[in-house]
N, C-alpha and C positions, 0 to 999 in steps of 0.2 A: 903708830896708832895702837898694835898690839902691845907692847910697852906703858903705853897712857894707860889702859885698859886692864891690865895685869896688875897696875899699881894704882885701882883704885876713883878712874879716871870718871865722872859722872857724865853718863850717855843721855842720858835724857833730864839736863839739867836745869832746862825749863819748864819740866813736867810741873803745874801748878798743886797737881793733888800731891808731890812725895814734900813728906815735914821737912826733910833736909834739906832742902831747894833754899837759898838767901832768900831774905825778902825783899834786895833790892831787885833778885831776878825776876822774883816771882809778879813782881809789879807790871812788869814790863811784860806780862800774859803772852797773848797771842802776835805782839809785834817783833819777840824774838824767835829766833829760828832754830831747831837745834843740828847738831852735826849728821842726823841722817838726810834731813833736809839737803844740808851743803854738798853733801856727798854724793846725793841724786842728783840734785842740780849741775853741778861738774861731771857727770856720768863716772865716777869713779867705781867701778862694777865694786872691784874685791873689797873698796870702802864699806860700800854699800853692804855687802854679807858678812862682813866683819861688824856691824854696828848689829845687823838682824839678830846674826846669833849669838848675841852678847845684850839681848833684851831692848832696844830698841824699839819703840811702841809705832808699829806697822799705819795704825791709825791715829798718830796724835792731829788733834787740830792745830787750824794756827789761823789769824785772821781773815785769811784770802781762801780757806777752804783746811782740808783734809789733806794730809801725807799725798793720798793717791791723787788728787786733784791736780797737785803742783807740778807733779810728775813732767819732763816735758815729753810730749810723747813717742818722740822719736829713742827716750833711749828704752826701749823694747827690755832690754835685759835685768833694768832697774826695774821695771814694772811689774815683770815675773816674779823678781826677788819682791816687792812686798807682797805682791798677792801670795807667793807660797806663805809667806810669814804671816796670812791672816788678815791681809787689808783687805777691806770689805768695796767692791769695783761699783755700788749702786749709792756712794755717796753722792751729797752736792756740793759743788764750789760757793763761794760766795755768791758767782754770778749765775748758780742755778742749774749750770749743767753736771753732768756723773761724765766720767772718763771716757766712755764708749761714745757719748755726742761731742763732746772732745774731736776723738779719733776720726768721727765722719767727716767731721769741719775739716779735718789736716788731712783727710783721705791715707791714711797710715795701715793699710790692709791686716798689716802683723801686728798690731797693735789691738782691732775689732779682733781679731780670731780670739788675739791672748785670753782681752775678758772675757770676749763670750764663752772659752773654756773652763773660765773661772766663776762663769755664774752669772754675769753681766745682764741686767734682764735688757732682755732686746728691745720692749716695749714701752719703756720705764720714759716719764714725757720729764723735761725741762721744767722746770719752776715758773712762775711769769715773767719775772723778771727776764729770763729768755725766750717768748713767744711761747711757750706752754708745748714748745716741737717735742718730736720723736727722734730715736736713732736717723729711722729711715727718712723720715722729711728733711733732715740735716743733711745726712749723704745726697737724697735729689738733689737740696738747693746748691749744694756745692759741689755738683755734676760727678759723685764719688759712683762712678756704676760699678765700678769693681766691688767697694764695699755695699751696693744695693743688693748685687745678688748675694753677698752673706749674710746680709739683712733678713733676705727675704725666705734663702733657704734655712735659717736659724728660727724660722716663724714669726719674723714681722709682721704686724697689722697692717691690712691694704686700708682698710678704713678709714674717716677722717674722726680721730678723735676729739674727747671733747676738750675746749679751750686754743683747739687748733685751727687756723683760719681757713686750710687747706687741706685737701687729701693728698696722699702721695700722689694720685695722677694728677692732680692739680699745680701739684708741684714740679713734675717732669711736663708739663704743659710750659710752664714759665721759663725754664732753662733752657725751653727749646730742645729738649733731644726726643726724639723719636725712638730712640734707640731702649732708652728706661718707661718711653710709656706703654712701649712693646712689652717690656719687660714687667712692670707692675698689672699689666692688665690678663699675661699671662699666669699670675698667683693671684687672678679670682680678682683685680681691682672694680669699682663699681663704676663704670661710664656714664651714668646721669646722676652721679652724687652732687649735691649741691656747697657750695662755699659757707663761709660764716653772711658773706655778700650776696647769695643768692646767683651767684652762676655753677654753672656745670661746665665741666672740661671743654667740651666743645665752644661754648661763649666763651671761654677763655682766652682758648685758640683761638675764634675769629677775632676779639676785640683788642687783641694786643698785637698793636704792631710793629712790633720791632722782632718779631718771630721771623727767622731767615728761612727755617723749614716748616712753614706753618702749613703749606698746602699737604705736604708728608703727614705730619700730626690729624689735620683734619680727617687724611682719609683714613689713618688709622682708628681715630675715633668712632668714626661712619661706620667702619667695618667693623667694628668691634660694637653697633649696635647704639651708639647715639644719636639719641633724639632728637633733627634738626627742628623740631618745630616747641619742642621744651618751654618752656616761659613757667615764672613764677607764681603770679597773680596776676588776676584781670587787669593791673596797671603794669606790669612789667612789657619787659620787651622781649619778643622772642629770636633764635640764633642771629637769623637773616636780618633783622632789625638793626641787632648787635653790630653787626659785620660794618653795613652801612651808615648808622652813627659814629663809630670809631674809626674809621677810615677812609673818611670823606675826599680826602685829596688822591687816593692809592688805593683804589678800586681796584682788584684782582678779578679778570673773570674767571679766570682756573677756580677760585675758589668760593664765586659764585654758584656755578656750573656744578661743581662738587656737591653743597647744596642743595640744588635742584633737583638733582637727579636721584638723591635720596627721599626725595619727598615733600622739601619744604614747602610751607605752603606762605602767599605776599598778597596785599591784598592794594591797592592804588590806593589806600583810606586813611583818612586821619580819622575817624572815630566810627563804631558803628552805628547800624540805620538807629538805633534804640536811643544815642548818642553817649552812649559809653565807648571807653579808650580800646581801640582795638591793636590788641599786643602782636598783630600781622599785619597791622599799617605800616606804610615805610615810606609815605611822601614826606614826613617830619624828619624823616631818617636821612632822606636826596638831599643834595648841594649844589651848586651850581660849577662842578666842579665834573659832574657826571656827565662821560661821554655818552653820545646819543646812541652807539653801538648797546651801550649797558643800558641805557634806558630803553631800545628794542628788545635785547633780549627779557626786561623782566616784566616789561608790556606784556608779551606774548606768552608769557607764564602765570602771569595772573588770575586771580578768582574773581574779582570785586575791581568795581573802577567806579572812583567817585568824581565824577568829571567838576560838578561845580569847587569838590575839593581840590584839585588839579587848579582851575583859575587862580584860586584865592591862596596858595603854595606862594608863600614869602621865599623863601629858600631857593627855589629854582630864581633862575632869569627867565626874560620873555621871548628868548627863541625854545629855549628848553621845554617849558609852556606850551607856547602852539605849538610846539615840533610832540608834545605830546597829545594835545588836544585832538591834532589830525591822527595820530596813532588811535586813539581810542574814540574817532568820528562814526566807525562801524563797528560790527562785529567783531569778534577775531575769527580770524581764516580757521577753517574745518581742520585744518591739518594742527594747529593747537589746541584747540579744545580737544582732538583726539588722544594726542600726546598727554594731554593734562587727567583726560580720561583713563588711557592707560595706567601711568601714573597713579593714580589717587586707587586702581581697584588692585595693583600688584602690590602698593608701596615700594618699601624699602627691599621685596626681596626681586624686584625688576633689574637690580644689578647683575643679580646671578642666574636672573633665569634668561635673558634678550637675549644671548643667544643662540639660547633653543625654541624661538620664536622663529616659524615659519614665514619669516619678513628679508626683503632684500637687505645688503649689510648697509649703505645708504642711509633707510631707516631707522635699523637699528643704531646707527649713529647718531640720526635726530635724535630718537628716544632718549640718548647717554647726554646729550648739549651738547658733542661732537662734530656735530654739523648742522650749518647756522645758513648754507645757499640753500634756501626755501625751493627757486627756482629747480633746482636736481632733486627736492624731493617730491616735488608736484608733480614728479613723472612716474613716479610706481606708487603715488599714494593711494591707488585703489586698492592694492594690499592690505595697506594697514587703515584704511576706512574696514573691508573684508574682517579683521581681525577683532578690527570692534565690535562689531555688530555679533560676532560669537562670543566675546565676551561677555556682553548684554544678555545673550540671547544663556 
């Protein structure tokens, strides 16, 4: 090659703008390739710095993208070599992505460092043609946490930008790791951001299920301050809604109970008294598929009970029905309106404070959905009747 080159050899001989270029080459534009191409392509390192420093155009186009596009990523040291020689790492391919969402896709760790040393903007979104993503949403979706946290210590946006259908914790929502929504929500990510779809992380989490660590996700979400009781608009549906339309056959009580215990709030109704859609009804939500275990527990945590609504529930069957009908034939027992009383005056920070609550541990289990034998707690529930009444008071 240094012989071709020495005597003359044309490096970049389908360069369109040089006059001396044929014109049958020149015809043939961007579907011919030229020898720096070939030379990266085959990862021929010293090819490769033998064409650079012999004028070799770092950035030519070609129809599938830019020099650095084609790049394949894995050869690292061709990569270095054009960026030293001026190739600019914030181009687009044809198909819209720059180098750096490349590298998240292939998860290629030395590959993000290279550009982003080179100037790679971190931030820089895909074209439409490829979903309008981020560095960092690419890395999420293609579970790169290695390249997350250099994402994110390089100053990734936690944010959901615009044209993007997701946030990044939206996005570590769907892959299922717990591990990157840790991680994203510790660089400041937003936990009741909403989708292009109108949900928020938490609705995500409950409504998808094919999530193997979803009860993990939920309660990192909780704790990190999401809103179970969130909803859109007056016609939307709120988390607990969610939960139970999307997963009618596979009912979790862990991840009801989760739920609950944060505050959410359910109401027995299909619409309210006014006859507007109430986004905490959830008899539209039941199926007949729901054991009577879970339709006790959310009996007894209810606000509202629309009994003639309860009848006329297409969706259940008719043991489901009576078996609820007698449920909600009286009152509900003191010792749930208490719970729900607690609840509703502590909120959300009842997780952390029960127990330095001067209550038997018993109780304080009720309180968490922990413990469901009524019976063991109707023996020291003058305590936490007691406890009421001072917090009233």
């Amino acid at each position: 090659m240094q012989v071709l080159i020495d005597n003359a050899a044309m490096i970049n001989y389908c360069d369109a703008d040089r006059k001396d270029v044929p014109n049958y080459i020149r015809e043939m534009g961007y579907l011919t390739y030229d020898p720096l191409n070939m030379a990266i392509e085959n990862n021929h390192v010293q090819c490769v710095r033998l064409l650079l420093e012999n004028g070799a155009l770092s950035n030519k186009k070609y129809y599938m993208g830019y020099e650095i596009n084609l790049v394949p990523i894995n050869h690292v040291t061709c990569l270095e070599l054009l960026l030293k020689h001026g190739a600019n790492p914030n181009l687009f391919s044809r198909y819209g992505m720059t180098p750096l969402v490349k590298a998240c896709k292939e998860n290629m760790v030395n590959a993000v460092c290279l550009l982003l040393r080179f100037g790679a903007d971190v931030n820089l979104q895909c074209r439409s043609c490829y979903k309008w993503n981020t560095p960092l949403n690419t890395a999420i979706e293609y579970n790169a946490i290695n390249v997350v946290k250099i994402l994110l210590q390089s100053g990734a946006n936690v944010s959901k930008e615009t044209g993007c259908k997701y946030s990044p914790l939206h996005e570590a929502v769907l892959v299922d790791s717990p591990d990157i929504c840790r991680l994203v929500l510790s660089f400041g990510a937003q936990v009741n951001d909403m989708s292009d779809d109108n949900f928020s992380p938490l609705m995500l989490a409950v409504k998808t299920s094919k999530l193997l660590n979803r009860v993990e996700i939920v309660t990192i979400l909780l704790k990190n301050g999401s809103d179970p009781n969130l909803y859109h608009s007056p016609s939307s549906v709120s988390v607990i809604g969610q939960y139970l339309k999307n997963n009618k056959t596979c009912l979790d009580k862990a991840v009801i109970c989760l739920l609950l215990k944060y505050g959410a709030n359910l109401n027995f109704t299909t619409c309210l008294p006014c006859g507007k859609h109430d986004p905490f009804g959830i008899l539209l939500h039941l199926s007949d598929c729901c054991q009577q275990e879970m339709l006790h527990l959310l009996v007894t945590t209810t606000r509202n009970v629309d009994r003639e609504a309860i009848k006329k529930c297409v969706n259940l069957n008719q043991n489901q029905r009576e078996y609820l009908m007698c449920l909600t034939a009286t009152p509900q027992q003191l010792i749930c309106l208490t719970r729900g009383f607690i609840l509703y005056n502590f909120g959300r920070d009842l997780v952390d404070k029960v127990n330095d609550l001067p209550l038997p541990k018993i109780i304080k289990r009720y309180l968490m959905f922990k413990e469901t034998d009524l019976a063991g707690v109707d023996r020291v529930f003058p305590y936490t009747l007691t406890l009421t009444v001072h917090i009233e008071l």
